[in-house]
Kinemage of the C-alpha trace (Angstrom):
@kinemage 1
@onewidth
@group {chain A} dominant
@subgroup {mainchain}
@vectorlist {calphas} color= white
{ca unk a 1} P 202.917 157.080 192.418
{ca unk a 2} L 203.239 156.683 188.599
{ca unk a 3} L 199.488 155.757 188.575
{ca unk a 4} L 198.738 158.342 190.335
{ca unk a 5} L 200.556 160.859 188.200
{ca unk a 6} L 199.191 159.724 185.067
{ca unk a 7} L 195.703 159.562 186.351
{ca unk a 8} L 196.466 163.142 187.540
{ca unk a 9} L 197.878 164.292 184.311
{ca unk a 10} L 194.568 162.886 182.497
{ca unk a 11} L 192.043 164.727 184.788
{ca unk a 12} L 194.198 168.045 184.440
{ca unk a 13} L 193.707 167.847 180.792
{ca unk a 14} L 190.453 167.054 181.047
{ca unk a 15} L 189.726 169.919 183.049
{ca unk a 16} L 191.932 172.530 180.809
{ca unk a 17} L 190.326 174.967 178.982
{ca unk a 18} L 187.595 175.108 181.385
{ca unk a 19} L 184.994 173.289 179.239
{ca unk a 20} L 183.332 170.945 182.020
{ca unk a 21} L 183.081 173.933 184.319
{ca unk a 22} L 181.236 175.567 181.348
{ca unk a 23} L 179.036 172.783 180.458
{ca unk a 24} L 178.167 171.562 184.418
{ca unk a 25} L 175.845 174.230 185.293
{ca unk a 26} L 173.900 173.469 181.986
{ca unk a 27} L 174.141 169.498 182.484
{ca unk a 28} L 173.074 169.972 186.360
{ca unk a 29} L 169.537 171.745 185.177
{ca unk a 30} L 168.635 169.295 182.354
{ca unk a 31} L 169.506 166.268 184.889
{ca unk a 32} L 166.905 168.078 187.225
{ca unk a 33} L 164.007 168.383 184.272
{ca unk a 34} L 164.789 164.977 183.035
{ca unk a 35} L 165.176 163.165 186.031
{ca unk a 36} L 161.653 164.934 187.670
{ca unk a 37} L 160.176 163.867 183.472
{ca unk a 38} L 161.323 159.929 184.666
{ca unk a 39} L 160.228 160.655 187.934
{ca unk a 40} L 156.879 161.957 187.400
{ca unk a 41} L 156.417 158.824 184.459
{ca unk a 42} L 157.283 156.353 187.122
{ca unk a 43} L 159.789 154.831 184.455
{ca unk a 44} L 162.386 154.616 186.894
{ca unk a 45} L 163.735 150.850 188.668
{ca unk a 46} L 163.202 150.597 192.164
{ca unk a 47} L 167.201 150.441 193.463
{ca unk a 48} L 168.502 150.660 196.999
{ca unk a 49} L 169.474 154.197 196.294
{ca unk a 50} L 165.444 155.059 196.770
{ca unk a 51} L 166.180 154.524 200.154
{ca unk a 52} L 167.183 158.114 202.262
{ca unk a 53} L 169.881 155.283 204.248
{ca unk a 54} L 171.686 154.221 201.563
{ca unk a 55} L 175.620 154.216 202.620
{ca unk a 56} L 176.406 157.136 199.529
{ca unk a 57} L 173.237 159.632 201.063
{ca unk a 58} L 174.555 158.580 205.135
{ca unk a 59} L 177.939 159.005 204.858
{ca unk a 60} L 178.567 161.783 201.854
{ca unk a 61} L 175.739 163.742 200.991
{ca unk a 62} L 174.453 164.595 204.579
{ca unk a 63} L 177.723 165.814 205.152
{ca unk a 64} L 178.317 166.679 201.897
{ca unk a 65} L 179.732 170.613 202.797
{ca unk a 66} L 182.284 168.814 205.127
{ca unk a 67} L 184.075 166.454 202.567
{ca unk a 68} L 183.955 169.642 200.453
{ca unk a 69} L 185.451 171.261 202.713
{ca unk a 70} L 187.942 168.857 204.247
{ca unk a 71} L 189.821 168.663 201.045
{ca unk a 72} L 189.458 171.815 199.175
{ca unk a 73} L 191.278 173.689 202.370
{ca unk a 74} L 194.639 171.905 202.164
{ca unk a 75} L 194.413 172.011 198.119
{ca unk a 76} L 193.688 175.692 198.203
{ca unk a 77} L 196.134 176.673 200.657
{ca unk a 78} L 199.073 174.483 199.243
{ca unk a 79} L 197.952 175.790 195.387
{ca unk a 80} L 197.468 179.213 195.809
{ca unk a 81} L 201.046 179.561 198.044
{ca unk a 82} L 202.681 177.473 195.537
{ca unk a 83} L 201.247 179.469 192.632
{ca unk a 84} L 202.410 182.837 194.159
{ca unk a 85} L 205.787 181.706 194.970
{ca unk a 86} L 206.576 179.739 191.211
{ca unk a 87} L 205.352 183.093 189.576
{ca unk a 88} L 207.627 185.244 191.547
{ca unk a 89} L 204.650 187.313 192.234
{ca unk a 90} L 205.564 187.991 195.972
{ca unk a 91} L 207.555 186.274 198.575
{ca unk a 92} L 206.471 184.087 201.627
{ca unk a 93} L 204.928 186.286 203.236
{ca unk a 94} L 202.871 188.088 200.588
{ca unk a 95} L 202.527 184.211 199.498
{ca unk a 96} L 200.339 183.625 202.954
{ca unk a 97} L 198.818 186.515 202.868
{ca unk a 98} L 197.720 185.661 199.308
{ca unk a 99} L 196.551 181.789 200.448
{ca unk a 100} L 194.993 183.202 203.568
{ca unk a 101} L 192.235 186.075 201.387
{ca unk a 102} L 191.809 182.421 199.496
{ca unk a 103} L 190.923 180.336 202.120
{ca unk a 104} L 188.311 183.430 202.915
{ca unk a 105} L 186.333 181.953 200.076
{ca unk a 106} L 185.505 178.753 201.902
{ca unk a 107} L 184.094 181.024 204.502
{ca unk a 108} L 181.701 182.657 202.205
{ca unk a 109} L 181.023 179.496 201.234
{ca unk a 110} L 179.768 177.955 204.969
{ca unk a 111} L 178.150 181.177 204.682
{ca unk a 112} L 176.202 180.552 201.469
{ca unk a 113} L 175.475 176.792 202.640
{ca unk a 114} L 174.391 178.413 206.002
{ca unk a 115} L 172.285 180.689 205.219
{ca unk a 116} L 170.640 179.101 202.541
{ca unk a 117} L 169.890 175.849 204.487
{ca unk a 118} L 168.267 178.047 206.780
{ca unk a 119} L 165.767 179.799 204.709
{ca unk a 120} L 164.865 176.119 203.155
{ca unk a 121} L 163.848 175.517 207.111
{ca unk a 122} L 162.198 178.799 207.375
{ca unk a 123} L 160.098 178.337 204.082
{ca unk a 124} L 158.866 174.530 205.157
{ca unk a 125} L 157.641 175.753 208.519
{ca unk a 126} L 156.147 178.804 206.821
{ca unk a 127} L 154.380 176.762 204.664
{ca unk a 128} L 153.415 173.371 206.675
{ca unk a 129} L 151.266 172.123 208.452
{ca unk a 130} L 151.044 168.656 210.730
{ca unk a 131} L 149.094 165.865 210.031
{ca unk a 132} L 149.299 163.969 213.433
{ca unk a 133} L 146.884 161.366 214.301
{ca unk a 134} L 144.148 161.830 216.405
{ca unk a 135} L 143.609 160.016 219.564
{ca unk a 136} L 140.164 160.189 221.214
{ca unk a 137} L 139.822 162.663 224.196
{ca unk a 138} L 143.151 164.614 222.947
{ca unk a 139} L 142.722 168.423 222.140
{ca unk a 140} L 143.785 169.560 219.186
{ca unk a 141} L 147.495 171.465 218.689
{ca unk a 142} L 148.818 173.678 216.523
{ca unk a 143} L 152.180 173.354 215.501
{ca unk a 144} L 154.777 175.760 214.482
{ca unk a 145} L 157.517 173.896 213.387
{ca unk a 146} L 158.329 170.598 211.474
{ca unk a 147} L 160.775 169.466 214.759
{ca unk a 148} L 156.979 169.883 216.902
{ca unk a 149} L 155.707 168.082 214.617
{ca unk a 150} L 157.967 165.499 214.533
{ca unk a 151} L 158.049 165.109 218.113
{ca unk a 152} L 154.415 163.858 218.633
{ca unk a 153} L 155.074 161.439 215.697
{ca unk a 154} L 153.495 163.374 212.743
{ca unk a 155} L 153.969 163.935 209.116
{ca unk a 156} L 154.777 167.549 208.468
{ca unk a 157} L 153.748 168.893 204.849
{ca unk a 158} L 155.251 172.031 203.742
{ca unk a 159} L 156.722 173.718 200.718
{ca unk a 160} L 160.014 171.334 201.109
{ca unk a 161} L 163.286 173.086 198.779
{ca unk a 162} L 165.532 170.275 197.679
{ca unk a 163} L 168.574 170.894 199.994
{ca unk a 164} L 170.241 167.930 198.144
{ca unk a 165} L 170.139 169.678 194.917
{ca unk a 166} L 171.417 173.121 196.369
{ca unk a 167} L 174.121 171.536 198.112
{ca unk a 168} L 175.413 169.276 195.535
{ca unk a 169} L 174.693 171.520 192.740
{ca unk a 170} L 177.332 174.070 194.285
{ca unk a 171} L 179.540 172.056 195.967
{ca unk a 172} L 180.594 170.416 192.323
{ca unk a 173} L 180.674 174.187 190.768
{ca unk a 174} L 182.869 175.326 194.164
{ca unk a 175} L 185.217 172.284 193.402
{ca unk a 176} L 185.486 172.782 189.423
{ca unk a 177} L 186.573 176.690 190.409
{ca unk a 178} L 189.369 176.040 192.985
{ca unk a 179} L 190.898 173.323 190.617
{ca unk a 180} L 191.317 175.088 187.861
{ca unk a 181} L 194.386 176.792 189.732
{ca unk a 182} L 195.965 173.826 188.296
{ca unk a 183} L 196.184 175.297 184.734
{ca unk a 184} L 198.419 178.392 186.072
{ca unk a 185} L 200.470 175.538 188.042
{ca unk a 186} L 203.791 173.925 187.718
{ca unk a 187} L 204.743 170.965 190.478
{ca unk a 188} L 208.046 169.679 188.514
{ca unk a 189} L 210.401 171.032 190.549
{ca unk a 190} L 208.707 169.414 193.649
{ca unk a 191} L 208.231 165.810 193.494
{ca unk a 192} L 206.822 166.085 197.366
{ca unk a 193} L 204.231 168.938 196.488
{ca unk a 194} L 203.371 166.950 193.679
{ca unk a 195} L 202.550 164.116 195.039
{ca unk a 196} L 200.219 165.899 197.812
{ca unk a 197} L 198.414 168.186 195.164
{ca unk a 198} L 197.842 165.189 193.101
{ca unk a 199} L 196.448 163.271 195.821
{ca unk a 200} L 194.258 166.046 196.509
{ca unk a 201} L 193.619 167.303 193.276
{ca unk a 202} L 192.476 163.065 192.594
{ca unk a 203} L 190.270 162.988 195.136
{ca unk a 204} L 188.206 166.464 194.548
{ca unk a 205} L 187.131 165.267 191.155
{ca unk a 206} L 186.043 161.700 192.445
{ca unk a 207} L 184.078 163.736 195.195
{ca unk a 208} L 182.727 165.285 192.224
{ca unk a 209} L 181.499 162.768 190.445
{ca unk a 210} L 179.834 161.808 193.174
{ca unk a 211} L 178.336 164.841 194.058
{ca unk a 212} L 176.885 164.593 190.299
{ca unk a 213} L 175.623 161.086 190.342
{ca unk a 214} L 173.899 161.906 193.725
{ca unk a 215} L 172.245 164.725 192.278
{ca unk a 216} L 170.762 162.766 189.524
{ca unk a 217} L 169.663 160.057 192.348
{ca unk a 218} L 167.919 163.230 193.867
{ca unk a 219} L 166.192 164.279 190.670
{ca unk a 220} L 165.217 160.914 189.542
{ca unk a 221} L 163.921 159.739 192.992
{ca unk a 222} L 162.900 162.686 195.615
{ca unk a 223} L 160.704 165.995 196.367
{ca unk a 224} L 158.349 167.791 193.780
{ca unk a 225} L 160.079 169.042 190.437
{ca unk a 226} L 159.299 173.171 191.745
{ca unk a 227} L 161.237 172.132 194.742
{ca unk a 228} L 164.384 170.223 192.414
{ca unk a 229} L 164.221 172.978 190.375
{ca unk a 230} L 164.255 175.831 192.766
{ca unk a 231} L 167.065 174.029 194.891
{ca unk a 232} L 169.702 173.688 191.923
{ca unk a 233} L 168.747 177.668 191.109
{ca unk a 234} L 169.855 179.139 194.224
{ca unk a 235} L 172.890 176.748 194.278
{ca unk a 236} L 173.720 178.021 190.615
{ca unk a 237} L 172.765 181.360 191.906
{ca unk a 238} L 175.261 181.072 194.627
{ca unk a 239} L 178.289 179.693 192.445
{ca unk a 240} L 177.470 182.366 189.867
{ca unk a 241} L 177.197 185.605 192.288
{ca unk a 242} L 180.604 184.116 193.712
{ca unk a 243} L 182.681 183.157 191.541
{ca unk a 244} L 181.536 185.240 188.341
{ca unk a 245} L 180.615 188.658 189.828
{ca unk a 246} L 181.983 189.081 193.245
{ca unk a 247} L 185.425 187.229 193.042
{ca unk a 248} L 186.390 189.595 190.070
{ca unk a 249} L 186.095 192.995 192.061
{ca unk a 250} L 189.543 194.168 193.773
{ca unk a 251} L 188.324 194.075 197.729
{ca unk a 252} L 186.724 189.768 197.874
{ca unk a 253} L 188.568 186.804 198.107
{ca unk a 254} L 189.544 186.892 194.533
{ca unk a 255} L 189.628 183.628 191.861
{ca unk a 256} L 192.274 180.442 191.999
{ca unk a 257} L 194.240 182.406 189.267
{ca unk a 258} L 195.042 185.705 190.870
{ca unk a 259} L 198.521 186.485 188.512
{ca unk a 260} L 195.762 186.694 185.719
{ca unk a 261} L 194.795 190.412 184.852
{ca unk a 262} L 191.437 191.014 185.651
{ca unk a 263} L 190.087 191.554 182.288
{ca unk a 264} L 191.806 188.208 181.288
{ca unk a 265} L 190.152 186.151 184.252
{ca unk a 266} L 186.633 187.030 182.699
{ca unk a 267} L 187.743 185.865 179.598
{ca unk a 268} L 189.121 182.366 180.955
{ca unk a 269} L 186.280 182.071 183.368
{ca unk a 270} L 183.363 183.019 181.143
{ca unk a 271} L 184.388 182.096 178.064
């Protein structure tokens, strides 16, 4: 418990002020171009993380929007009540009503992840084509889509958009916004609440770093630099139309500090 506090103390400060949320989207394009640089000069080791199996690509990043997910719905919804009931902004039922228009944000997110994950499929079959090989008497088939393809054992070649770095490029940004509820937040009084947060608040920023580290395995080790590139754009795109343009107009699901004035959560949030 006293560990726990202290570690969550550390990573609170750490976060204050907003200056890795800042800094990330920055750091999360030069990993791309320098990782695709060592990539291209074939200056990186061979390590098991080369391989698409490894246990951190099986069991995180192909699910990565679920872990995300998983544990920023209880933070959100236990922060954002918490915060609106500690500020005397409203009572408990304005206090739901105010966690619930939240929570709406990790809808738009599935959306975002959704629909985006989608056009990446759309794009590769646009843009493909099979290589399958040929037996002797068979006919020649054209094939539509990379699952065809796949099907009859061939190699599909298309215009591949890293999903890894869109995914892991926003999921990290998502996380960094929702936390920083934690700067408007005070958990004394609660020793129960405090606990949970913390627990929750610990484990976000370890998802995190993974989410970072895996997008540098990504960069250093898989797909075309257009197609790195172009993937941690629309991710970036998606945080920023979010969370700096959308979330500060009256009728969306609003940012993790909603007893800020609005002209004061574009300062704090853009600054």
């Amino acid at each position: 418990m006293e560990r726990l506090d202290r570690c969550g103390r550390w990573l609170r400060a750490a976060l204050a002020g907003g200056r890795v949320r800042r800094r990330l989207p920055a750091a999360l394009l030069a990993i791309a171009l320098l990782g695709s640089a060592l990539k291209d000069s074939d200056l990186v080791p061979d390590t098991p993380l080369r391989n698409k199996r490894n246990p951190l690509n099986v069991y995180f990043v192909k699910v990565a929007w679920g872990w995300t997910l998983w544990l920023l719905l209880p933070f959100m919804a236990l922060t954002t009540y918490e915060l609106g009931r500690s500020k005397l902004l409203y009572g408990r039922p304005r206090s739901a009503l105010l966690a619930l228009r939240r929570l709406s944000a990790l809808a738009v997110g599935t959306a975002v992840w959704l629909g985006c994950t989608q056009l990446f499929v759309y794009i590769e079959n646009l843009t493909g084509e099979c290589s399958v090989p040929a037996k002797p008497g068979d006919t020649p088939r054209l094939y539509a889509t990379k699952w065809e393809c796949h099907q009859d054992s061939g190699v599909w070649n298309g215009f591949d958009i890293s999903g890894h770095c869109f995914l892991l490029s926003y999921c990290a940004l998502l996380i960094l916004e929702e936390v920083a509820v934690l700067e408007g937040l005070a958990m004394d009084h609660s020793p129960k609440l405090r606990l949970v947060v913390n627990v929750l608040f610990v484990s976000l920023c370890f998802l995190t770093v993974i989410w970072v580290f895996m997008f540098l395995c990504t960069a250093l080790y898989f797909h075309d630099f257009s197609q790195k590139l172009l993937g941690v754009l629309i991710g970036l795109s998606g945080w920023y139309g979010t969370y700096r343009f959308w979330y500060l107009k009256p009728f969306s699901p609003g940012l993790p500090l909603p007893n800020i004035p609005l002209s004061s959560k574009k300062y704090s949030y853009s600054r």
